[in-house]
C-alpha positions in Angstrom: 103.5 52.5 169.9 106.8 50.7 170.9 106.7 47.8 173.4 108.0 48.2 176.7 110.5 45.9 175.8 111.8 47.5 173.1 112.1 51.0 174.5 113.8 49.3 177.3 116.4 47.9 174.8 117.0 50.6 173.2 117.5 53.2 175.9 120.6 50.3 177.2 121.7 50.6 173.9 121.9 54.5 174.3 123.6 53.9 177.8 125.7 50.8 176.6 127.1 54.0 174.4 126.9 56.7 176.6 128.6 54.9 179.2 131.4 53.4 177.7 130.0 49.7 178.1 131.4 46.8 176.5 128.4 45.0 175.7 124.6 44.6 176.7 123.7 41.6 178.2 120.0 41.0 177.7 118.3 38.4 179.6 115.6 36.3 178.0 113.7 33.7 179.1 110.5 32.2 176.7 110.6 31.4 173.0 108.0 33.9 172.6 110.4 36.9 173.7 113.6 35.3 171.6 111.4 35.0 168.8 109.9 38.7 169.2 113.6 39.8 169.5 114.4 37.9 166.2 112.7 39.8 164.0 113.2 43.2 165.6 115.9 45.6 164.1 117.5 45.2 167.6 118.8 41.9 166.4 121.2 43.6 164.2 123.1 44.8 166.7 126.1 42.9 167.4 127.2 44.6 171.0 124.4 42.2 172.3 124.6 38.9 174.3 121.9 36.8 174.7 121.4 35.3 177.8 119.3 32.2 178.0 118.3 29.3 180.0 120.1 25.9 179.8 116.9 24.3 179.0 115.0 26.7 176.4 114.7 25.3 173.4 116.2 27.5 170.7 119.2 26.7 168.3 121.8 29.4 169.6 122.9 29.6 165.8 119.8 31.7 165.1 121.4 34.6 167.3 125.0 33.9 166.2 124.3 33.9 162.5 123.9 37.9 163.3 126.7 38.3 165.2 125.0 37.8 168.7 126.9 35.5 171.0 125.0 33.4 173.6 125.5 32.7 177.3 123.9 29.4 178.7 122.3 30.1 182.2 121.0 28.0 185.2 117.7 27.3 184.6 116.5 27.8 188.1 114.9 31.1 189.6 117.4 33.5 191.0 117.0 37.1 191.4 118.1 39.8 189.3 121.2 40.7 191.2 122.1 36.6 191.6 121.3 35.8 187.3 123.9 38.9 186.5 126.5 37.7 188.2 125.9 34.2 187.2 126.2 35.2 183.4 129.3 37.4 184.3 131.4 34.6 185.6 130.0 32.4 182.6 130.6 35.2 179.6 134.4 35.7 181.4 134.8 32.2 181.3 134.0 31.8 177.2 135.6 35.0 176.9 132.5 37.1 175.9 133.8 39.7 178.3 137.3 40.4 180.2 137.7 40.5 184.1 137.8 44.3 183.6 134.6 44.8 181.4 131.7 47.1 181.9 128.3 45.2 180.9 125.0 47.0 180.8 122.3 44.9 181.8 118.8 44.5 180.4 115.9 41.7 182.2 112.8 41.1 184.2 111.3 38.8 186.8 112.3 35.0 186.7 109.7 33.5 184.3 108.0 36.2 183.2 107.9 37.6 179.8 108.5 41.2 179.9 111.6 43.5 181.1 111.7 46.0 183.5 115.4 46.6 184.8 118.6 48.1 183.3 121.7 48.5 185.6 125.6 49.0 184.5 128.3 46.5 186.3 132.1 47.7 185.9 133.9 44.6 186.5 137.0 46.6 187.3 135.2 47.9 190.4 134.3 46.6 193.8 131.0 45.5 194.4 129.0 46.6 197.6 129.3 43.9 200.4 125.3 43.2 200.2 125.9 42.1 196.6 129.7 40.8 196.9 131.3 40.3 193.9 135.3 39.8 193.5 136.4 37.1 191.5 139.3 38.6 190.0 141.8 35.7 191.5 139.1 33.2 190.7 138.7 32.9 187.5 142.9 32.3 187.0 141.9 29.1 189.1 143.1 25.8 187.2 139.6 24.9 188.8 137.5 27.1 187.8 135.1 25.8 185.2 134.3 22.7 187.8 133.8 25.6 190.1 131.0 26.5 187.7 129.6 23.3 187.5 129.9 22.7 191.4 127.5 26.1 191.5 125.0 24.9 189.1 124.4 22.3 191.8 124.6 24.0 194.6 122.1 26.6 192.9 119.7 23.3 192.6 119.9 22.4 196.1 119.3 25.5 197.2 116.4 26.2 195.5 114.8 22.8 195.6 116.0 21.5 198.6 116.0 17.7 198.7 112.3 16.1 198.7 110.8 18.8 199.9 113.2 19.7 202.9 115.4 22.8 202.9 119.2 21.3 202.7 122.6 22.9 203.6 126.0 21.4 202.5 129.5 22.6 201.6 131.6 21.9 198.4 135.9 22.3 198.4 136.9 22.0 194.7 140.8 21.6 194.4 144.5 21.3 196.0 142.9 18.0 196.9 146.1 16.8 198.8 146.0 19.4 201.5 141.9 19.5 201.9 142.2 15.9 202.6 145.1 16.2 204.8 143.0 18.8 207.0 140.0 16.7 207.4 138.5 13.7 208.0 135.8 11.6 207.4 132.3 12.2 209.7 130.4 9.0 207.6 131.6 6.4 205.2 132.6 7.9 202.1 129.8 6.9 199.5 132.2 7.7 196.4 135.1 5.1 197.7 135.6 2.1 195.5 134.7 3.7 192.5 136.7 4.2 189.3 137.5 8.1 188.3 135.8 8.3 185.0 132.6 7.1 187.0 133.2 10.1 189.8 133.2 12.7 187.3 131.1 15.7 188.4 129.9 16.6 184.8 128.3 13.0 184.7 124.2 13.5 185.0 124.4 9.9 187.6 127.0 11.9 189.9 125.1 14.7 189.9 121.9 13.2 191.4 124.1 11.2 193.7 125.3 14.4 195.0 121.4 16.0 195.4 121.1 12.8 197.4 123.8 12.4 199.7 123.5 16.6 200.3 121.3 15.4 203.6 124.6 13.9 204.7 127.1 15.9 207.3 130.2 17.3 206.4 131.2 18.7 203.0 131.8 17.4 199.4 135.5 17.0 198.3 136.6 17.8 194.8 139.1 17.5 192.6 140.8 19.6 190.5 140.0 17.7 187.5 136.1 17.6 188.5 136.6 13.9 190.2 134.4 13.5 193.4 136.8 12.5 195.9 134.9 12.0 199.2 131.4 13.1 200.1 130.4 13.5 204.1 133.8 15.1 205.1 134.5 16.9 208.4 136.8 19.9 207.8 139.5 20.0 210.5 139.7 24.1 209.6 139.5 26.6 212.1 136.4 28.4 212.1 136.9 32.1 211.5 135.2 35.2 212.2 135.4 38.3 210.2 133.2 41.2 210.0 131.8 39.7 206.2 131.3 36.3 208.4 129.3 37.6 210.6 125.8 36.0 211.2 126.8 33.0 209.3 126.9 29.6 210.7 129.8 26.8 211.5 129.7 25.6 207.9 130.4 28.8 206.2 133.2 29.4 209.0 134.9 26.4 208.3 135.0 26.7 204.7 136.0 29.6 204.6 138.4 28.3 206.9 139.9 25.9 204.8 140.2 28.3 201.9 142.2 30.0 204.1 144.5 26.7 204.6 144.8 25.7 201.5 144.5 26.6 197.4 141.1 25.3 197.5 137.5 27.0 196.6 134.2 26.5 198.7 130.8 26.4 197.7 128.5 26.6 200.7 124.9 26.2 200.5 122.5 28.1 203.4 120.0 25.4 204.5 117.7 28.7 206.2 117.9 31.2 202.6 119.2 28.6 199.6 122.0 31.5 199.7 125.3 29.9 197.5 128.0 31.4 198.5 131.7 31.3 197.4 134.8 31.4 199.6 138.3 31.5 198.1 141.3 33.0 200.7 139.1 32.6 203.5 136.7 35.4 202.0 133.5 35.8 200.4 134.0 36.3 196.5 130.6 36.1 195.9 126.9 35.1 196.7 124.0 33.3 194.6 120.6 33.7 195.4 118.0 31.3 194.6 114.5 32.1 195.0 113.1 29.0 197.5 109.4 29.8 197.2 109.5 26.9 194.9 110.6 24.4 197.1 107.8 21.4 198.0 105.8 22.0 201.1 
């Protein structure tokens, strides 16, 4: 009798052709599952992509020596809905897929072994404004891929919190010159002083710095190039109100705000859900959901 999982696989496949998808992304979490999948016949097909945890360890060569590529994922708990969209913006970004792709998707539960979901995603078409997803315009940013790494961390913090404590805070990644020029400093700026190389966001030290200093008000300012410019930064934006805003706070007015202002992209962190969400031209383009029911109590 056929797993669960591989019945599951193989009726996406069936769909992946029925439906004229451009690929299946399959979502797998444990060594135990990549190794299962491995030595199934299912490995031999090539319309695949692998999605896996940034931590798992597993020599991505084993899956491209048949043809499979391999998208690197946050290795936090999101939901379903949050972990697609996550590996969409990642497999447009290494040009698995196009901005106009249809991806069938196959996973499970966060951290648990078997699958139980398949749903289809037409890039090419609006997504629903519960599950907003646009980021057409987006991914032509020059500033995209810091975007990416600005999300990872904004993923961490809302999930984890800082020592225990829920924590909300607000990233604007690029056109520096005018995201300075509308707003100020609220604190000293911890960053100031310090050469560029040793600002870089992709550094592991600035990254805890920034988990750290997340307790601090205002908002995170960075550069195109991924260069922390300023941390604890008062956005001088007007706060606006749109029917998507609605029920969100001052930060997530304001940055969206000063997307609207300037060239820049915000990264906004709920301190009440965890909720990352993503502003560019004072709109949502898209939300992240952690799951928080692993934050310290």
């Amino acid at each position: 009798m056929k797993s669960q999982k591989a019945t599951l696989i193989e009726n996406a496949l069936n769909l992946a052709k029925g439906s004229d998808s451009d690929c299946i992304f399959l979502f797998l979490h444990t060594l135990q599952n990549c190794n299962w999948f491995l030595k199934t016949e299912l490995s031999k097909n090539a319309n695949l992509v692998i999605v896996l945890p940034r931590d798992l360890k597993i020599k991505d060569s084993l899956f491209r020596k048949k043809g499979i590529e391999v998208i690197r994922s946050w290795s936090g708990n999101q939901t379903r809905f949050s972990r697609i969209k996550y590996a969409i913006l990642h497999g447009v970004v290494e040009r698995i897929i196009d901005i106009e792709s249809k991806v069938v998707c196959v996973l499970g539960p966060w951290g648990k072994s078997h699958l139980d979901t398949i749903a289809v995603h037409d890039l090419s078409l609006s997504w629903t404004e519960v599950f907003p997803f646009d980021p057409k315009s987006i991914i032509h940013n020059q500033s995209f891929t810091k975007v990416l790494a600005v999300i990872d961390i904004a993923l961490d913090i809302g999930a984890l919190g800082r020592e225990g404590k829920p924590v909300g805070t607000a990233f604007v990644i690029g056109d520096t010159k005018h995201v300075l020029r509308h707003s100020h400093q609220a604190v000293f700026n911890p960053f100031k002083g310090y050469s560029k190389k040793e600002r870089v966001i992709t550094r592991s030290e600035v990254v805890e710095s920034i988990k750290e200093l997340s307790t601090l008000d205002g908002a995170f300012v960075i550069a195109e190039d991924g260069t922390v410019m300023a941390a604890g930064r008062h956005l001088d934006a007007r706060s606006i109100l749109t029917k998507q805003l609605q029920g969100m706070g001052s930060r997530h007015r304001t940055a969206a705000g000063i997307t609207r202002m300037t060239h820049a992209v915000a990264v906004v962190v709920s301190e009440s859900t965890g909720r990352v969400t993503i502003f560019e031209k004072g709109r949502i383009i898209s939300t992240l959901d952690p799951v928080i029911s692993s934050r310290l109590v």
